[in-house]
C-alpha positions in Angstrom: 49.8 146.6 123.4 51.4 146.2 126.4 52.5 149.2 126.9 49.0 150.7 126.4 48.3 148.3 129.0 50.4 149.7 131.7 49.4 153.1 131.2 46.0 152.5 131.6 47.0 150.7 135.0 49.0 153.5 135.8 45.6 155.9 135.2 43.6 153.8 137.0 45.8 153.6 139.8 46.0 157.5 140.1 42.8 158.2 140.0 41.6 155.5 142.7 44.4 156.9 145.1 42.5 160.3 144.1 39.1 158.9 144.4 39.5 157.3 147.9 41.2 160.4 149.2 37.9 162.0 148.2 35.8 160.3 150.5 34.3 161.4 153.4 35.3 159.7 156.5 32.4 157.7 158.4 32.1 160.4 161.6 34.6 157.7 163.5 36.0 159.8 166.3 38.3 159.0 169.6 34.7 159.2 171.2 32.9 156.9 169.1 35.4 154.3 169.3 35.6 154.0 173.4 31.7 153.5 173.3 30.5 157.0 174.2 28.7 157.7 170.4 26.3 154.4 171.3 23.6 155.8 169.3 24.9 155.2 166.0 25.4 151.7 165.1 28.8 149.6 164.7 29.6 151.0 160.9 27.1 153.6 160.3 24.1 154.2 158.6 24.1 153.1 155.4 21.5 154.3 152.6 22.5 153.8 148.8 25.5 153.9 147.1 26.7 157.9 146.0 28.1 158.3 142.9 31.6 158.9 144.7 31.4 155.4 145.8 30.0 153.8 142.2 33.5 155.3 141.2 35.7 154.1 143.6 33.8 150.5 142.9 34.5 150.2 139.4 38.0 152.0 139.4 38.9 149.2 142.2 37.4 146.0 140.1 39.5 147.9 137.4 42.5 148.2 139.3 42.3 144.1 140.0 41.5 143.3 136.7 44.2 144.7 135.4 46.7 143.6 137.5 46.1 139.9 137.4 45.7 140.8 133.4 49.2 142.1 133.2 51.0 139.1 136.1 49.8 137.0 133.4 51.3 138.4 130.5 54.5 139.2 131.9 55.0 136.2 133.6 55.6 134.4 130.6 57.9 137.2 129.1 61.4 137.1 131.1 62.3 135.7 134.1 64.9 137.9 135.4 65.2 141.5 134.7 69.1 140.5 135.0 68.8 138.2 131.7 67.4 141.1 129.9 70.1 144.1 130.6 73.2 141.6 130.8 73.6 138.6 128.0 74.9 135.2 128.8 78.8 135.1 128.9 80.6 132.7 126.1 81.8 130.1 127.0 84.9 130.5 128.5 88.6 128.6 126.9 90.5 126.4 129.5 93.1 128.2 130.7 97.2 127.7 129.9 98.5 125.0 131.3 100.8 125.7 133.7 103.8 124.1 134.7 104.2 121.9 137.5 107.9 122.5 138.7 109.4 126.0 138.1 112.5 126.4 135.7 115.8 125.2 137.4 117.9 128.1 137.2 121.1 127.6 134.4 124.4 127.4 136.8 
C-alpha cells in the first residue's frame, strides 16, 4: 500500500514538474519590469482558467495531499533510517579484570 503510495507521488510529481514547464510565461520582460510596458496591468490580464492550468491545479492539490498523507504514515514507522540497516548491539560483558601491580620478576 505504501509503496503504491509513493509511486503515485512520484507520478504526480513528474508530471507537475512537466506540466509547469508547459506554461506559457506571462509576457514579463526586462521592459515590463522597469515600468516602460505601463499599459498592461501589474500581473496581467486574466480571463478564465485553460485547461493547462485546471491541470497544473489539481496535480498541485495532488502533490500536497499526498505528501502530508505519506509524513503521516511514515512518521509513525521508524525513527532513524540508522535503526533500520544496523540492529542494536548486545549488551556488552565487563571486561577482565586486570591487575593492579605487574608481576615482580622471579630473581
Amino acid at each position: 500500500m505504501i509503496t503504491l503510495l509513493w509511486i503515485l507521488y512520484i507520478i504526480v510529481c513528474i508530471f507537475l514538474i512537466g506540466i509547469v514547464l508547459l506554461q506559457p510565461g506571462e509576457g514579463g520582460s526586462v521592459a515590463s519590469a522597469l515600468g516602460a510596458a505601463s499599459s498592461q496591468t501589474a500581473f496581467g490580464a486574466r480571463g478564465s482558467m485553460s485547461m493547462l492550468q485546471k491541470v497544473t491545479a489539481g496535480l498541485a492539490i495532488a502533490f500536497m495531499i499526498l505528501s502530508i498523507f505519506l509524513s503521516f504514515i511514515m512518521s509513525g514507522k521508524q525513527s532513524n533510517i540508522l535503526e533500520k540497516n544496523f540492529p542494536t548491539p548486545a549488551s556488552q560483558e565487563k571486561p577482565a579484570d586486570i591487575p593492579s601491580q605487574p608481576a615482580q620478576p622471579s630473581k
